[in-house]
N, C-alpha and C positions, 0 to 999 in steps of 0.2 A: 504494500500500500504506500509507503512512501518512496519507492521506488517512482512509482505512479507520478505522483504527488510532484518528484522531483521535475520528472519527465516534463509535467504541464506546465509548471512553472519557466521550465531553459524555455518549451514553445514557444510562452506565452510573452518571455523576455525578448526573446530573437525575433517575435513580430512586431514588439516594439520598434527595437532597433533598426529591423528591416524598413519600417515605414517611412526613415529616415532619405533613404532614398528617394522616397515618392516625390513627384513635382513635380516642376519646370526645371529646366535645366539643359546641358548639352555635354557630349562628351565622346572618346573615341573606342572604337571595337576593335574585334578582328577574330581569326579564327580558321576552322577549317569545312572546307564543302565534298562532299562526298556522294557518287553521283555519274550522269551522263547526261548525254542528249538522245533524244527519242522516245524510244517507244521504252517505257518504266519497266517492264517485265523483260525485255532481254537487256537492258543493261543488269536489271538485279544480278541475274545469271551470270551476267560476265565479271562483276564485284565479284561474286561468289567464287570464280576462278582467280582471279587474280584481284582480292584485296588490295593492293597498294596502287592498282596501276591507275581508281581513277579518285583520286587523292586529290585537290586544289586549296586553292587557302583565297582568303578573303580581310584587307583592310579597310577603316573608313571612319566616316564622323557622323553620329546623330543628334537631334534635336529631341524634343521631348515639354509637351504643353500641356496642362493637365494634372491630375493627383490619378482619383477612381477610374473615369475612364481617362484616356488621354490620346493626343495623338502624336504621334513618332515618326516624322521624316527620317532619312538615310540616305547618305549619300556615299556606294563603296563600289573599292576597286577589286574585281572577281578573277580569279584566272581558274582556269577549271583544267581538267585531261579526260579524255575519255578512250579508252581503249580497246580498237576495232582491230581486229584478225590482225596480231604483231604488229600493230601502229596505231599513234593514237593522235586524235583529233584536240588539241590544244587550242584554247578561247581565252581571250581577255575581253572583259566589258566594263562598263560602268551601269551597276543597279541605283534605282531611287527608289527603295521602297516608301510607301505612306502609309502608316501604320496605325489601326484603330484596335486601342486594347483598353482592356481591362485590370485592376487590382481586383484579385479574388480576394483571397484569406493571408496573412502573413506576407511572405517573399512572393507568392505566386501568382504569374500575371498569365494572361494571354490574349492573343493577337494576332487579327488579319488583316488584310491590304492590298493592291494591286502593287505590284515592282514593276518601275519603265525602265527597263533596259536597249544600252546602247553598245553595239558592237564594235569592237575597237579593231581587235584583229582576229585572224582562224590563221591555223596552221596546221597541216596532214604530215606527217613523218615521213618522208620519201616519194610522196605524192603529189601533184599538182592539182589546188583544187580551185575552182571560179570563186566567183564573189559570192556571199552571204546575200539573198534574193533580198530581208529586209535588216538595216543596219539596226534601227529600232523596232523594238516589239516589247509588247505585255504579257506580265502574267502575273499569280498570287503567291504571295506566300503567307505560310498561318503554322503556328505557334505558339510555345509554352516559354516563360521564362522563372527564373528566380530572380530576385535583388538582394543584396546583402550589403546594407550601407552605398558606399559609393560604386561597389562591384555587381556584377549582373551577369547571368551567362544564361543564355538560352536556345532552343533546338527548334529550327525550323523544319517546313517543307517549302519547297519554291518548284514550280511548273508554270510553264511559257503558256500560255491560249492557244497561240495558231503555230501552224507548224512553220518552218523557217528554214527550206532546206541549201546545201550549198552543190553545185557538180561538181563530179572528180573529174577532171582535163587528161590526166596524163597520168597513167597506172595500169597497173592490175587489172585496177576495179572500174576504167574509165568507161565514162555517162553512168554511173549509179550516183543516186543522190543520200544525200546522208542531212538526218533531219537535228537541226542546230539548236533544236530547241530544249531551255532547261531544263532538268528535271532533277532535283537534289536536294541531299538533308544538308542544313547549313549551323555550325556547330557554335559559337561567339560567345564571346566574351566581351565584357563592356567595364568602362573605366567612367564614371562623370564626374567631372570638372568642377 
């Protein structure tokens, strides 16, 4: 029983504390994306074979207006990898997520939004491939997070809308198209100012 006791009381402290974060305010993240483009069920598959190969990382700056609910701009720089039959398709973009969340209970929030992304660059590992058909395109991401004082980390999902594909020019695999659109868990951490 006072185990208990004890147990409710850290909660009930550490929600305090936690609340400390809540508000307005701005600051920087970062982290890791984990993931591909296309179609969700064969990249799963191919994670599954090779774990590390589609591994990317994610920096950036967000905003933050609000306490209970709030809204959350984002402003980050994404580089992703995805890995297709011994090569992989490597992307740089710039996301803007706009984020409509919630404080649940204690540290725990969550949060959905549309992300504008803009495509900076693609790159095929020994292949030539055309342009990206749209540089910009839409999609959501939604999500759980913690806060703890000025630190935050939370785990998305993000997927594109419409598909966005690029041709291969020169390859193997030349005229198949390969579809660019995101699809991935995005892992961050956050720092406010």
């Amino acid at each position: 029983m006072i185990k208990k006791t004890i147990l409710l009381a850290a909660i009930a402290v550490m929600g305090f504390t936690v609340h400390a974060q809540s508000g307005s305010g701005f600051g920087v993240k970062g982290g890791l994306n984990y993931g591909a483009n296309g179609d969700y069920f064969e990249s799963t598959e191919q994670a599954y074979k090779d774990p590390k190969g589609n591994v990317g990382y994610h920096i950036g700056i967000f905003g933050k207006v609000g306490d209970k609910i709030y809204l959350r701009p984002e402003l980050v720089y994404t580089k992703t990898k995805s890995d297709y039959e011994n090569n992989s398709l490597a992307m740089s973009k710039l996301d803007a997520p706009i984020l409509l969340g919630v404080n649940l209970i204690g540290p725990l929030n969550l949060f959905v939004g549309p992300a504008f992304q803009y495509i900076l660059d693609t790159d095929y590992d020994g292949i030539t491939i055309g342009d990206v058909e749209n540089d910009f395109t839409v999609g959501l991401n939604i999500g759980a997070g913690l806060s703890f004082g000025k630190f935050g980390i939370d785990l998305r999902y993000e997927r594109g809308f419409s598909e966005n594909e690029v041709t291969v020019v020169d390859g193997p695999f030349s005229n198949d198209r390969i579809d660019t659109r995101p699809d991935q868990l995005i892992l961050s951490v956050a720092l406010k100012l």
